[in-house]
N, CA, C and O atoms as a GROMACS GRO file, in nm:
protein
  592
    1UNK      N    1   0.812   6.442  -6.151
    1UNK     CA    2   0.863   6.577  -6.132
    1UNK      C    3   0.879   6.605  -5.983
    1UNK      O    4   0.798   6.563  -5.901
    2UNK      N    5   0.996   6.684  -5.948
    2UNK     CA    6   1.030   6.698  -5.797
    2UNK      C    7   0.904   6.787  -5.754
    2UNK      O    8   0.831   6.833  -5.842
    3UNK      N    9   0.880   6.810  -5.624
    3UNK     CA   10   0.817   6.930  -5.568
    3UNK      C   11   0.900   6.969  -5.468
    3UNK      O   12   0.995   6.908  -5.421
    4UNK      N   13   0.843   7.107  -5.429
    4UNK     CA   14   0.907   7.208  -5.262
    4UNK      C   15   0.835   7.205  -5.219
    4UNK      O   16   0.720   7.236  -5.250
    5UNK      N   17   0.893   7.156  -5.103
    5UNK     CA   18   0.798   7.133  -4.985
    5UNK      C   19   0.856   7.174  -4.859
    5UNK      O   20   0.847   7.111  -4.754
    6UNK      N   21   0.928   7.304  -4.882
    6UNK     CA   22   1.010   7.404  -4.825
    6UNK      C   23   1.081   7.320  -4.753
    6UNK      O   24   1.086   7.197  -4.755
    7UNK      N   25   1.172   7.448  -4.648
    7UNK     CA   26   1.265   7.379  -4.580
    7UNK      C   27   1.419   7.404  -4.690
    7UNK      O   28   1.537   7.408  -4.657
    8UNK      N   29   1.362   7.415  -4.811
    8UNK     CA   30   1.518   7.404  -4.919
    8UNK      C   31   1.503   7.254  -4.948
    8UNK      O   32   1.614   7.201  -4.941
    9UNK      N   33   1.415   7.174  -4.975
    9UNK     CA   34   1.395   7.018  -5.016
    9UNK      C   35   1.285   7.007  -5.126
    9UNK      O   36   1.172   7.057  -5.119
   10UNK      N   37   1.330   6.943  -5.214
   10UNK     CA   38   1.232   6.881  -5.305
   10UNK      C   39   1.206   6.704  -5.334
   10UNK      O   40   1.283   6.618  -5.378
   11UNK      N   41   1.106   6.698  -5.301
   11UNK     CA   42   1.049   6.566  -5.309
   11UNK      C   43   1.018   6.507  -5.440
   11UNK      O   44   0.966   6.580  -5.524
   12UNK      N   45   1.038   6.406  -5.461
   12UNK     CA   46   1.043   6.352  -5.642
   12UNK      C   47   1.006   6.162  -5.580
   12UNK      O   48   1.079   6.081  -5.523
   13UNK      N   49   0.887   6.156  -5.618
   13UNK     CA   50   0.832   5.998  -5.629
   13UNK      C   51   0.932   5.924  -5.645
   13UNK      O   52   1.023   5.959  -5.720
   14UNK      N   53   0.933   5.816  -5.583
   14UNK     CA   54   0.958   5.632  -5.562
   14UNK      C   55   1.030   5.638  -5.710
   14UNK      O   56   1.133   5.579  -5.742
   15UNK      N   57   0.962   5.710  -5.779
   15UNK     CA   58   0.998   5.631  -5.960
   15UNK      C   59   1.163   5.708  -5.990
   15UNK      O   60   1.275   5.664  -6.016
   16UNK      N   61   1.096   5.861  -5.967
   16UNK     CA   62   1.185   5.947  -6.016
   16UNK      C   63   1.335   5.931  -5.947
   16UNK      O   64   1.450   5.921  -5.992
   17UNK      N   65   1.262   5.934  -5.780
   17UNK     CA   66   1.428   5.884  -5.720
   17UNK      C   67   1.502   5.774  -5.781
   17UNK      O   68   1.622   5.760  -5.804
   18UNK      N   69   1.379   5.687  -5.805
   18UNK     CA   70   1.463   5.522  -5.815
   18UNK      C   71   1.471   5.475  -5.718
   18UNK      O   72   1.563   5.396  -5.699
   19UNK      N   73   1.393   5.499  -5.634
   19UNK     CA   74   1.474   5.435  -5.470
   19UNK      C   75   1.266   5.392  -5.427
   19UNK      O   76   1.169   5.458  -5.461
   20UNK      N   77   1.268   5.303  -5.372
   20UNK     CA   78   1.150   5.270  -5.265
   20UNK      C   79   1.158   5.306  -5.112
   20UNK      O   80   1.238   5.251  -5.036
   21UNK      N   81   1.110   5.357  -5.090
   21UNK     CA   82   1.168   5.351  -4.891
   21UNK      C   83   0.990   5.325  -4.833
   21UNK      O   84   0.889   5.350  -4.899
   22UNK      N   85   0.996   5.278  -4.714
   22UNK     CA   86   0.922   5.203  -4.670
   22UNK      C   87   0.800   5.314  -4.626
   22UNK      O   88   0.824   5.435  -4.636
   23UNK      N   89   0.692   5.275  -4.587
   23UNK     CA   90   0.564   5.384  -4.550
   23UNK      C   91   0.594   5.426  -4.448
   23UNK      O   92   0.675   5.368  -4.376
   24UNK      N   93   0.523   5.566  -4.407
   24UNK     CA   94   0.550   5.634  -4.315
   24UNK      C   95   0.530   5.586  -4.186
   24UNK      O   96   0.411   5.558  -4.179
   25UNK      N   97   0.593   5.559  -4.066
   25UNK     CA   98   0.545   5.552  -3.899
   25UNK      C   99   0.542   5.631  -3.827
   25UNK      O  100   0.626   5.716  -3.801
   26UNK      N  101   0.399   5.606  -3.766
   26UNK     CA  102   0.381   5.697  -3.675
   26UNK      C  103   0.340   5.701  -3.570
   26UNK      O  104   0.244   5.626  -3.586
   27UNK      N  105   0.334   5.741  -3.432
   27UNK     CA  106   0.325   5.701  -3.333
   27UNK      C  107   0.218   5.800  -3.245
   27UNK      O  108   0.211   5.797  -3.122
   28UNK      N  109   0.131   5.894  -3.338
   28UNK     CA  110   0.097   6.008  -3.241
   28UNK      C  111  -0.041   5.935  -3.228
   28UNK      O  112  -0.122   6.028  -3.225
   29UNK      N  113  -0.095   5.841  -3.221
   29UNK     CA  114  -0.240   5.791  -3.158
   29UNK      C  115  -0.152   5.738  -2.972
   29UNK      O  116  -0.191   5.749  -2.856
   30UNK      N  117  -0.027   5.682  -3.038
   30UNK     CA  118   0.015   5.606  -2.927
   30UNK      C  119   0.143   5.729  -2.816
   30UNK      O  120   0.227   5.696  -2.732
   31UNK      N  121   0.111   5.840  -2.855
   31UNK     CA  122   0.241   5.949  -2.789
   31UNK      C  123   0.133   5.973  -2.635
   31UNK      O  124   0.176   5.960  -2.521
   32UNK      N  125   0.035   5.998  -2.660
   32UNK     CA  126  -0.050   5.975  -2.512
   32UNK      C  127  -0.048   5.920  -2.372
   32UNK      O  128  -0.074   5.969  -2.262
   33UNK      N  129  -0.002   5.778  -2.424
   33UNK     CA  130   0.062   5.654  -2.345
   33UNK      C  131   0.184   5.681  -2.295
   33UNK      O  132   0.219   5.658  -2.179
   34UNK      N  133   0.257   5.737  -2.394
   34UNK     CA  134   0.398   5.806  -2.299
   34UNK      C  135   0.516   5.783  -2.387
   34UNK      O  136   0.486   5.798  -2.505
   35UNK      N  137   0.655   5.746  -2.365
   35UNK     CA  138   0.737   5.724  -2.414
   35UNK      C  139   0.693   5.549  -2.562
   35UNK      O  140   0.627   5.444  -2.562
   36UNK      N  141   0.784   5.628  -2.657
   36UNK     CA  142   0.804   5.482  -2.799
   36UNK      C  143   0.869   5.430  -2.796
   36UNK      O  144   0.973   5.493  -2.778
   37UNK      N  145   0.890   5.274  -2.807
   37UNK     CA  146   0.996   5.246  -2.752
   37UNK      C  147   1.012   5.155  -2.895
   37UNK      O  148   0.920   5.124  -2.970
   38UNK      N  149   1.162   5.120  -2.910
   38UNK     CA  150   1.182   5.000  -3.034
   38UNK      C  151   1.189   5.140  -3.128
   38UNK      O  152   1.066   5.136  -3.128
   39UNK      N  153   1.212   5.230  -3.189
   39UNK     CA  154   1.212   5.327  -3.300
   39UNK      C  155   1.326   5.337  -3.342
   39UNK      O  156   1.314   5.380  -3.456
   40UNK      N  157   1.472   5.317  -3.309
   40UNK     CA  158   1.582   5.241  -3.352
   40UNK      C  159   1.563   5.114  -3.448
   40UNK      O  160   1.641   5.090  -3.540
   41UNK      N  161   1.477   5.054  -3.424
   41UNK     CA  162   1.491   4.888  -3.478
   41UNK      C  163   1.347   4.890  -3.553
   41UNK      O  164   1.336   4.822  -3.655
   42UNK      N  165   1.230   4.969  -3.505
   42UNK     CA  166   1.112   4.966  -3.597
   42UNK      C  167   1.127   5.079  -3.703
   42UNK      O  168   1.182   5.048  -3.808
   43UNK      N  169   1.080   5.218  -3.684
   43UNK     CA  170   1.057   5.330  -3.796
   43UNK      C  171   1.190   5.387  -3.807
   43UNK      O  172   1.204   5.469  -3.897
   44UNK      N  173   1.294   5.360  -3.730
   44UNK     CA  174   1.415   5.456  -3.796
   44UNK      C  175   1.508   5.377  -3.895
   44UNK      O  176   1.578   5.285  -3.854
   45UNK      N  177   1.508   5.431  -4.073
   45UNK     CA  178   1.619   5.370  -4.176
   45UNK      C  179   1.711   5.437  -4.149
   45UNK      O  180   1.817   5.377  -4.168
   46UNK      N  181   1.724   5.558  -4.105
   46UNK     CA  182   1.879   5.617  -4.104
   46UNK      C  183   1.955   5.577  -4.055
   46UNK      O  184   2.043   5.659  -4.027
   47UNK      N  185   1.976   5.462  -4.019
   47UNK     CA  186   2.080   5.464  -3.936
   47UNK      C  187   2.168   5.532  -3.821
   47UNK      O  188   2.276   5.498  -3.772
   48UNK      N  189   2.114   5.602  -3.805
   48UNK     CA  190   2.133   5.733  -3.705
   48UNK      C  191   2.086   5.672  -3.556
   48UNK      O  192   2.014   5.573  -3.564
   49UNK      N  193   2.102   5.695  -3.490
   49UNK     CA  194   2.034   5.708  -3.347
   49UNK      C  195   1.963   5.746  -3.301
   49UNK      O  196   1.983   5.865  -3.277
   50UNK      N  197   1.851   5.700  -3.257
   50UNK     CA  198   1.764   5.749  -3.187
   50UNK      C  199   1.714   5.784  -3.084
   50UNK      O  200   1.672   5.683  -3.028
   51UNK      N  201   1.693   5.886  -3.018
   51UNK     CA  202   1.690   5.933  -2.903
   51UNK      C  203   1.584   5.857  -2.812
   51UNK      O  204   1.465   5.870  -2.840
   52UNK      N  205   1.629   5.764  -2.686
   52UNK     CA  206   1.580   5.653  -2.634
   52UNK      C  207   1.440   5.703  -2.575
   52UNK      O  208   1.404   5.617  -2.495
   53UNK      N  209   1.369   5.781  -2.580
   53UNK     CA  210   1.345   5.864  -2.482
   53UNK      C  211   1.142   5.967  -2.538
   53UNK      O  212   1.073   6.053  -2.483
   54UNK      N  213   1.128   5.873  -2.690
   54UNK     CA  214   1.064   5.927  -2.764
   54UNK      C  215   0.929   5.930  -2.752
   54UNK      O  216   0.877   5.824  -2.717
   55UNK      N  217   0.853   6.031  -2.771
   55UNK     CA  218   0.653   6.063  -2.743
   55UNK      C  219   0.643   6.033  -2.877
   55UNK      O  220   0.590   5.924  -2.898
   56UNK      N  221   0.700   6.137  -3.035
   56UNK     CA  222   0.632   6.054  -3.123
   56UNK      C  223   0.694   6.078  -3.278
   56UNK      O  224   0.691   6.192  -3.323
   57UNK      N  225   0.733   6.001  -3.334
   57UNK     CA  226   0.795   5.960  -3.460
   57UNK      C  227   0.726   5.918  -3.605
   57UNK      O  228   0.623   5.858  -3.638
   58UNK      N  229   0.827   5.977  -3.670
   58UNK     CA  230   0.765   5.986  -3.838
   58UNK      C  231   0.857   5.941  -3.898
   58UNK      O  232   0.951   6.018  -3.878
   59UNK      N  233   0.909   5.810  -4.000
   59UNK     CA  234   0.997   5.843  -4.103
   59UNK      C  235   0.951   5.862  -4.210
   59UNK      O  236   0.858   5.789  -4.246
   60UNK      N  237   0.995   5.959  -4.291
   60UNK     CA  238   0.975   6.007  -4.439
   60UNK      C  239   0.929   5.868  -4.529
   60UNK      O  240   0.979   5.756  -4.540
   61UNK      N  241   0.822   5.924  -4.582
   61UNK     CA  242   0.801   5.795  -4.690
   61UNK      C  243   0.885   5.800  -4.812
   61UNK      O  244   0.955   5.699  -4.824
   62UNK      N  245   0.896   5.877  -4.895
   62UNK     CA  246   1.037   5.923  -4.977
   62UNK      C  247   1.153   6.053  -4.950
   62UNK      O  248   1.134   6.165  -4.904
   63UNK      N  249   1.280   5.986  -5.001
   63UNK     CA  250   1.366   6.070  -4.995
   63UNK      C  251   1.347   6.206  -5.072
   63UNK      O  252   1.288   6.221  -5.179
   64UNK      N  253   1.402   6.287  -5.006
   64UNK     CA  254   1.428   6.427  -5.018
   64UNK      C  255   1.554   6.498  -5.092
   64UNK      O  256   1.657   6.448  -5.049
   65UNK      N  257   1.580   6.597  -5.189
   65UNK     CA  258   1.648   6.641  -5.205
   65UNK      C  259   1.734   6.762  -5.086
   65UNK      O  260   1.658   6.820  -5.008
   66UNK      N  261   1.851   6.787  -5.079
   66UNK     CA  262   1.834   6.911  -5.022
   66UNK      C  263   1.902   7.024  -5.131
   66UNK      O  264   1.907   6.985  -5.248
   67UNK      N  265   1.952   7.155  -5.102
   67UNK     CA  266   1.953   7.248  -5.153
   67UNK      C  267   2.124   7.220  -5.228
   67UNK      O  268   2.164   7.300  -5.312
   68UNK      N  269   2.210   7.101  -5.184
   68UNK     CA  270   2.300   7.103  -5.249
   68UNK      C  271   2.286   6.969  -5.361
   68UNK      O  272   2.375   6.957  -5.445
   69UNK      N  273   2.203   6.897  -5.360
   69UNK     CA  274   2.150   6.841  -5.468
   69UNK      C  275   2.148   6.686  -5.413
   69UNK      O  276   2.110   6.604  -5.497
   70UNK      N  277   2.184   6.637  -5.288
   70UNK     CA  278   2.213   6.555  -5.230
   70UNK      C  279   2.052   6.465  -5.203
   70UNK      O  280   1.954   6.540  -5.208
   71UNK      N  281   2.027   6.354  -5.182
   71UNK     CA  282   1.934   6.274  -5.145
   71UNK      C  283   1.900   6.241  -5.006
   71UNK      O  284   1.996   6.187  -4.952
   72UNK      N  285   1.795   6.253  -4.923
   72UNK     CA  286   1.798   6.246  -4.819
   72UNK      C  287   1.686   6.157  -4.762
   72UNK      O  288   1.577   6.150  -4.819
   73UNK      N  289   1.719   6.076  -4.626
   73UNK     CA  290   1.617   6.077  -4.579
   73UNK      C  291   1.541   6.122  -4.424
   73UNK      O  292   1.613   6.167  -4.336
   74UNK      N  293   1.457   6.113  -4.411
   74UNK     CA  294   1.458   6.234  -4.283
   74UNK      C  295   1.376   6.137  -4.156
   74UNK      O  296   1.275   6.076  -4.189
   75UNK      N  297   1.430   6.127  -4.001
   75UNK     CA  298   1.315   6.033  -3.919
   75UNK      C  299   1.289   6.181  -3.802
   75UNK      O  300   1.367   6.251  -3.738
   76UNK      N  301   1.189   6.179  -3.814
   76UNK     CA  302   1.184   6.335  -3.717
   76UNK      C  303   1.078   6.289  -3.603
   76UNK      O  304   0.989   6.206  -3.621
   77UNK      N  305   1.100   6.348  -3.504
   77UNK     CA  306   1.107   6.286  -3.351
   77UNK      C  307   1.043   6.409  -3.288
   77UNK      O  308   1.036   6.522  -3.338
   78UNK      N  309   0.997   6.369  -3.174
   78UNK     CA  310   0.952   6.505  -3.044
   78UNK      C  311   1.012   6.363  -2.905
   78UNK      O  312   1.041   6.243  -2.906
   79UNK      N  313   1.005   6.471  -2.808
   79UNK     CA  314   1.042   6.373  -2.665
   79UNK      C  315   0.976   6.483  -2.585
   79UNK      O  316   0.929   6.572  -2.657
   80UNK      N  317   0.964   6.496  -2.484
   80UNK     CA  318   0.926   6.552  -2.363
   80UNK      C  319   1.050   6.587  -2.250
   80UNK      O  320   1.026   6.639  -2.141
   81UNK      N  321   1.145   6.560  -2.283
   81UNK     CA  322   1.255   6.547  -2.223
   81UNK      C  323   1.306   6.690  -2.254
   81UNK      O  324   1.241   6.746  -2.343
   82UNK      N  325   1.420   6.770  -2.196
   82UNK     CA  326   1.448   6.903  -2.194
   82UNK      C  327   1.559   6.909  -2.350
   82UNK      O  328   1.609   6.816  -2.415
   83UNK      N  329   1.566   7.055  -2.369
   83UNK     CA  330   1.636   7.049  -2.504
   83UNK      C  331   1.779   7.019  -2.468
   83UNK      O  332   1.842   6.953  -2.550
   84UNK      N  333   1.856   7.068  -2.329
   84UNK     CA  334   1.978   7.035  -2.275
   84UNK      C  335   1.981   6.922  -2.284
   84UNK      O  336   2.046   6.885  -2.382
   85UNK      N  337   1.932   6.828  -2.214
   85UNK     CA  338   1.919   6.686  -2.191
   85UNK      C  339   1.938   6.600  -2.351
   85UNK      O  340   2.031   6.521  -2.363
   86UNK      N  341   1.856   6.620  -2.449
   86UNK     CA  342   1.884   6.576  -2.539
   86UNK      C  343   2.001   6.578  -2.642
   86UNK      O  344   2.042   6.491  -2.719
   87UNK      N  345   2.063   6.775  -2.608
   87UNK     CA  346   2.168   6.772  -2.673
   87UNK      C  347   2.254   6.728  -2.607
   87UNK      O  348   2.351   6.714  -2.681
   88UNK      N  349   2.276   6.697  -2.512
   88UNK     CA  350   2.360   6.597  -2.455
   88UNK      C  351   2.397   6.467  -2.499
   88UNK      O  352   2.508   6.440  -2.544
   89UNK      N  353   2.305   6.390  -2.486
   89UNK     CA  354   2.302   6.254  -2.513
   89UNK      C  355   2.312   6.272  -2.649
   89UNK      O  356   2.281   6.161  -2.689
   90UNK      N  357   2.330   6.322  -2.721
   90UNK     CA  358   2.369   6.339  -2.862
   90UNK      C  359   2.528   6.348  -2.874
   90UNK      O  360   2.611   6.273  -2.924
   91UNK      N  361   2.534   6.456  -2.813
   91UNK     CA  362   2.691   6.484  -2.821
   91UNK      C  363   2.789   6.406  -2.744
   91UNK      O  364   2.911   6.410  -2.759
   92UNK      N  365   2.714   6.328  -2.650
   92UNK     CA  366   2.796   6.196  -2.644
   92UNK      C  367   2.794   6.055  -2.746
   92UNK      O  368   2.876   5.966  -2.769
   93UNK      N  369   2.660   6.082  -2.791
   93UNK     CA  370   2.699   5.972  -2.890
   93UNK      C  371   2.723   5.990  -3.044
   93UNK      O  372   2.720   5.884  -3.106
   94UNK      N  373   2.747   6.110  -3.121
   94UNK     CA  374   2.833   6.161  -3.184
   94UNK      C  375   2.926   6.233  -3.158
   94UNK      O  376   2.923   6.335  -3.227
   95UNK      N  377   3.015   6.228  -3.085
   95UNK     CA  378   3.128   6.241  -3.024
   95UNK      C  379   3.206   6.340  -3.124
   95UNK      O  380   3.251   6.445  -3.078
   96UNK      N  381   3.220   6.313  -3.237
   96UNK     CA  382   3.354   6.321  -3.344
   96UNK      C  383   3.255   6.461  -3.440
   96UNK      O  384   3.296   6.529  -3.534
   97UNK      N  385   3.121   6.466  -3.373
   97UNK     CA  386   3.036   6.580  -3.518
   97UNK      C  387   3.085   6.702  -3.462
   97UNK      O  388   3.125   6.724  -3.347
   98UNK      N  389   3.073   6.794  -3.586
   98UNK     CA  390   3.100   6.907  -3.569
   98UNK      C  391   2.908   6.995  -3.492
   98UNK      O  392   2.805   6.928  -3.488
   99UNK      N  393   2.914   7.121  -3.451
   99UNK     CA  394   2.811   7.192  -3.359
   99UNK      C  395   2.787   7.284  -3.472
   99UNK      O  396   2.877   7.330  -3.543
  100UNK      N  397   2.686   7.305  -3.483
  100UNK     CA  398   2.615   7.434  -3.569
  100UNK      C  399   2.523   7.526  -3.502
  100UNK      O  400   2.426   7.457  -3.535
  101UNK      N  401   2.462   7.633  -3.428
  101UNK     CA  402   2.342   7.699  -3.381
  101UNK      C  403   2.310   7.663  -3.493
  101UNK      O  404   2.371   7.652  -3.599
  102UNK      N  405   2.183   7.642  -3.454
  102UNK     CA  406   2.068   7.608  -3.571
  102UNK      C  407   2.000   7.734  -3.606
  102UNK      O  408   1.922   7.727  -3.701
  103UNK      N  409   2.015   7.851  -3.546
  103UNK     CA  410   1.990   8.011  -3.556
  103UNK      C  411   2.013   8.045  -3.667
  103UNK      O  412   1.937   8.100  -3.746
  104UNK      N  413   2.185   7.996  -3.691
  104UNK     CA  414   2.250   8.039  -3.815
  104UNK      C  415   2.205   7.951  -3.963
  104UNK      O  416   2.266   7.972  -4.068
  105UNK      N  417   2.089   7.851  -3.956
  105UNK     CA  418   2.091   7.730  -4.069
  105UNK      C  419   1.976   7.835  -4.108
  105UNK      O  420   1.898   7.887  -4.028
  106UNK      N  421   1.982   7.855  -4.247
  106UNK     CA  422   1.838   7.864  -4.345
  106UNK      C  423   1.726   7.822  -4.342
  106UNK      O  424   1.619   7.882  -4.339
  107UNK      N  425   1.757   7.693  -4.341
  107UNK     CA  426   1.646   7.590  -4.343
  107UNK      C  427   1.613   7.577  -4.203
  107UNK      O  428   1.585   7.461  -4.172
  108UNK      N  429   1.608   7.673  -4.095
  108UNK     CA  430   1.502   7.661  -3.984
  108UNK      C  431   1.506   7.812  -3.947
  108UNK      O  432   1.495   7.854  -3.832
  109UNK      N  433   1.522   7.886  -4.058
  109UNK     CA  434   1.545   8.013  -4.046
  109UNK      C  435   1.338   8.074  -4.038
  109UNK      O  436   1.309   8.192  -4.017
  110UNK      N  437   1.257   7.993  -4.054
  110UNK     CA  438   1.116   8.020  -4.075
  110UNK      C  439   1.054   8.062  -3.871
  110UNK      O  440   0.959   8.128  -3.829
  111UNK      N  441   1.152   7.994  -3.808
  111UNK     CA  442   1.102   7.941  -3.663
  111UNK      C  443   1.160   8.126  -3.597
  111UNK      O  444   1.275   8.168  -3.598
  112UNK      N  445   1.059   8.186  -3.558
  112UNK     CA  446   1.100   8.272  -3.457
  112UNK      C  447   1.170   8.297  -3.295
  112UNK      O  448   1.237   8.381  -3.234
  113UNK      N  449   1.103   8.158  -3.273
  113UNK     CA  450   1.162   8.155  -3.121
  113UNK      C  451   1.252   8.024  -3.118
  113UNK      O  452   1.252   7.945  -3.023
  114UNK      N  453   1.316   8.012  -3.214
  114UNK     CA  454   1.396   7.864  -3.276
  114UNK      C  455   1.557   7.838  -3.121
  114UNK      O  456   1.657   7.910  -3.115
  115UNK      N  457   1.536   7.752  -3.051
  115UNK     CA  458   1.685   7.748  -2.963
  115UNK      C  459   1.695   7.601  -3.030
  115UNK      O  460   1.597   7.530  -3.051
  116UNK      N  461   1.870   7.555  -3.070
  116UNK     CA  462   1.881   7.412  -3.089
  116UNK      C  463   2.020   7.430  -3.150
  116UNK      O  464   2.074   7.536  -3.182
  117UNK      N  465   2.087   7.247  -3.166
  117UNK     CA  466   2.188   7.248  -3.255
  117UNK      C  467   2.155   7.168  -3.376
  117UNK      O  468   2.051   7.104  -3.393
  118UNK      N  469   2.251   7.176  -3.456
  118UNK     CA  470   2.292   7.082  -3.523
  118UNK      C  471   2.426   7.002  -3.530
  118UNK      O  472   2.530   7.067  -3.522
  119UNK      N  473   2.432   6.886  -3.543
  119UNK     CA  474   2.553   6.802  -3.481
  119UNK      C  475   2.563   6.728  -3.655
  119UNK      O  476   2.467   6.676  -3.712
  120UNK      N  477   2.672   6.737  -3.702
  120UNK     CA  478   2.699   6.667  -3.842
  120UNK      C  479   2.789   6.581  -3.818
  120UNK      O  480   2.882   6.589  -3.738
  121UNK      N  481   2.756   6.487  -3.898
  121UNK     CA  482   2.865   6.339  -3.945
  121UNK      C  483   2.904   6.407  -4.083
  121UNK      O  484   2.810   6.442  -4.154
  122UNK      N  485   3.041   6.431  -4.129
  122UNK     CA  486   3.048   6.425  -4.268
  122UNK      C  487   2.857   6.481  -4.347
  122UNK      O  488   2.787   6.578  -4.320
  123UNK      N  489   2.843   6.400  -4.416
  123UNK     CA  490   2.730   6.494  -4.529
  123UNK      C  491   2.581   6.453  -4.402
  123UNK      O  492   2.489   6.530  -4.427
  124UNK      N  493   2.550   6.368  -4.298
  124UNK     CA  494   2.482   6.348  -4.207
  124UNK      C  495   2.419   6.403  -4.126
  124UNK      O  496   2.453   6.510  -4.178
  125UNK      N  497   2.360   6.434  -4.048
  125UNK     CA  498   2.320   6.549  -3.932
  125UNK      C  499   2.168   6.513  -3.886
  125UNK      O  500   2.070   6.465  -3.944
  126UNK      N  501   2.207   6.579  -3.702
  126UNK     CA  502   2.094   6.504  -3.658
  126UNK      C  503   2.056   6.677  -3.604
  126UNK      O  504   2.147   6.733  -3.543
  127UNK      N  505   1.919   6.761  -3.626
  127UNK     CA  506   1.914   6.880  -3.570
  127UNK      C  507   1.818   6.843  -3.436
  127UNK      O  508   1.732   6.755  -3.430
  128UNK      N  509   1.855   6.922  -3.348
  128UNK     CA  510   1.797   6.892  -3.174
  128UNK      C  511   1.723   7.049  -3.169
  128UNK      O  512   1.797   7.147  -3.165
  129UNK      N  513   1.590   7.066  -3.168
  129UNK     CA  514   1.561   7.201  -3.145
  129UNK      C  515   1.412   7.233  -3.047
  129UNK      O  516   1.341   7.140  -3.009
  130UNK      N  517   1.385   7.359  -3.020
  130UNK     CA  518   1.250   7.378  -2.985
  130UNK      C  519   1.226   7.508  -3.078
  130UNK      O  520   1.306   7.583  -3.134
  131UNK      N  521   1.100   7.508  -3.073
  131UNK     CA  522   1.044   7.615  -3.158
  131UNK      C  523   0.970   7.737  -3.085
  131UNK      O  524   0.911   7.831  -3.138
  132UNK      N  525   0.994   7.706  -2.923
  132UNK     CA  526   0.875   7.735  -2.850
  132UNK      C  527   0.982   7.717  -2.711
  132UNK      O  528   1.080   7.643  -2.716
  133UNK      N  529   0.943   7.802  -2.584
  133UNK     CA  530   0.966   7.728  -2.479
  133UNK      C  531   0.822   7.628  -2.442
  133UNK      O  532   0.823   7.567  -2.335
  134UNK      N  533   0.742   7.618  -2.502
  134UNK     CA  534   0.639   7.547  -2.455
  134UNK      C  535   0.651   7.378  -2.561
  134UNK      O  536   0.615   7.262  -2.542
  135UNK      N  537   0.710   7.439  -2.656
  135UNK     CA  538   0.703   7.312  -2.746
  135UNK      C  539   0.774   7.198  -2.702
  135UNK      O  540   0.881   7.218  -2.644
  136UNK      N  541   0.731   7.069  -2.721
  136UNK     CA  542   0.852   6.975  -2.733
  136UNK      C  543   0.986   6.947  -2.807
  136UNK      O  544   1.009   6.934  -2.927
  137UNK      N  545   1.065   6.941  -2.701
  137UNK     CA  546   1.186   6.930  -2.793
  137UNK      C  547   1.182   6.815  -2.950
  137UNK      O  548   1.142   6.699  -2.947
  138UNK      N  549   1.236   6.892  -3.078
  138UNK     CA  550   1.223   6.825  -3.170
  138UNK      C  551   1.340   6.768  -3.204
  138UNK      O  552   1.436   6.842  -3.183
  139UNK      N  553   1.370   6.642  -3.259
  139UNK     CA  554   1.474   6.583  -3.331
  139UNK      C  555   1.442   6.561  -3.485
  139UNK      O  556   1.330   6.531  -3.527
  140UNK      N  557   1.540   6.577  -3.554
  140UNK     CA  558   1.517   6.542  -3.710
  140UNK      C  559   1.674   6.486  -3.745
  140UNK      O  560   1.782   6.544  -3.748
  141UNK      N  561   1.645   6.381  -3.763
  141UNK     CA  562   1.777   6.292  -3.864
  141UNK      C  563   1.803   6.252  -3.970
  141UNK      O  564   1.757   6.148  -4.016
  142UNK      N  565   1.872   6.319  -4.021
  142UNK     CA  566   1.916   6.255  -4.140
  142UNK      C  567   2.002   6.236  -4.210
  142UNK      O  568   2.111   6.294  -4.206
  143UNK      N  569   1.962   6.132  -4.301
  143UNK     CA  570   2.074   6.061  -4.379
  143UNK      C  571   2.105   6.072  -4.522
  143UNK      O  572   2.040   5.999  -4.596
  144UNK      N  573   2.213   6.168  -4.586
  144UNK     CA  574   2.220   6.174  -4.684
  144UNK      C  575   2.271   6.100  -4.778
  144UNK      O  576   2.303   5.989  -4.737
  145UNK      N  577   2.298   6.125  -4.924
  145UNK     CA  578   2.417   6.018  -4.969
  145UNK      C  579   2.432   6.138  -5.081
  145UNK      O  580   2.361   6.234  -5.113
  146UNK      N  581   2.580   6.077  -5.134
  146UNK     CA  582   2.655   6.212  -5.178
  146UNK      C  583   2.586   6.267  -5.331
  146UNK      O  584   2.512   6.199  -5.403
  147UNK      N  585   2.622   6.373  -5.350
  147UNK     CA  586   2.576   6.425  -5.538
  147UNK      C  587   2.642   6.310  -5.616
  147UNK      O  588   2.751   6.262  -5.583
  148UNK      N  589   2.584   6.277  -5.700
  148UNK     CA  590   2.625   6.172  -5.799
  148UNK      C  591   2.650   6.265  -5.950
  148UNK      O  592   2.684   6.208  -6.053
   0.00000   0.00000   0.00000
């Protein structure tokens, strides 16, 4: 059986998806030390990009529903690096995505002091935000695949 685990996502076991995805990574014993390096080629499945630049990383142990019924999976990131700086290097290397304020998205509609974008591929999207001027800038990527 799925669960909410807010956000507008419901989570449904290895079985129910049908899908296996690999255990979670994580890097916050080692975010101390400073920048992660290899998270492209070690903990990130999305295929997405990863921001070179990373303190500390998670990928989802199972996929996610979102609110249009779609399957997802999610690699969510912090850096130390400024929120400009990151949306940058984003928007050069998705070049072709469309820009969203992330102000205007639902699903980060919980965050009061929320500044960030969202940058979409087709059904894809990588959101760049802070929650805080004190917080670290956050990344979350992910990779959907279409309603079946």
């Amino acid at each position: 059986m799925a669960r909410d685990h807010g956000r507008g996502f419901r989570v449904a076991g290895w079985l129910a998806a049908g899908i296996l995805l690999a255990a979670p990574v994580s890097t916050r014993a080692a975010s101390a030390a400073g920048p992660v390096a290899g998270f492209n080629a070690v903990g990130n499945s999305t295929g997405l990009p990863a921001y070179p630049n990373l303190t500390d990383a998670v990928m989802d142990p199972v996929a996610r529903t979102d609110t249009l019924g779609r399957w997802c999976t999610r690699f969510s990131a912090s850096t130390a690096d400024s929120l400009d700086s990151v949306e940058t290097w984003y928007r050069n290397i998705l070049a072709r995505a469309s820009e969203t304020d992330l102000t205007h998205d639902r699903n980060y509609a919980n965050f009061t002091a929320l500044a960030g974008v969202k940058l979409a591929v087709g059904i894809d999207y990588v959101a760049i935000y802070k929650t805080d001027v004190q917080a670290p800038t956050r990344i979350d990527l992910y990779r959907c695949s279409p309603v079946v």
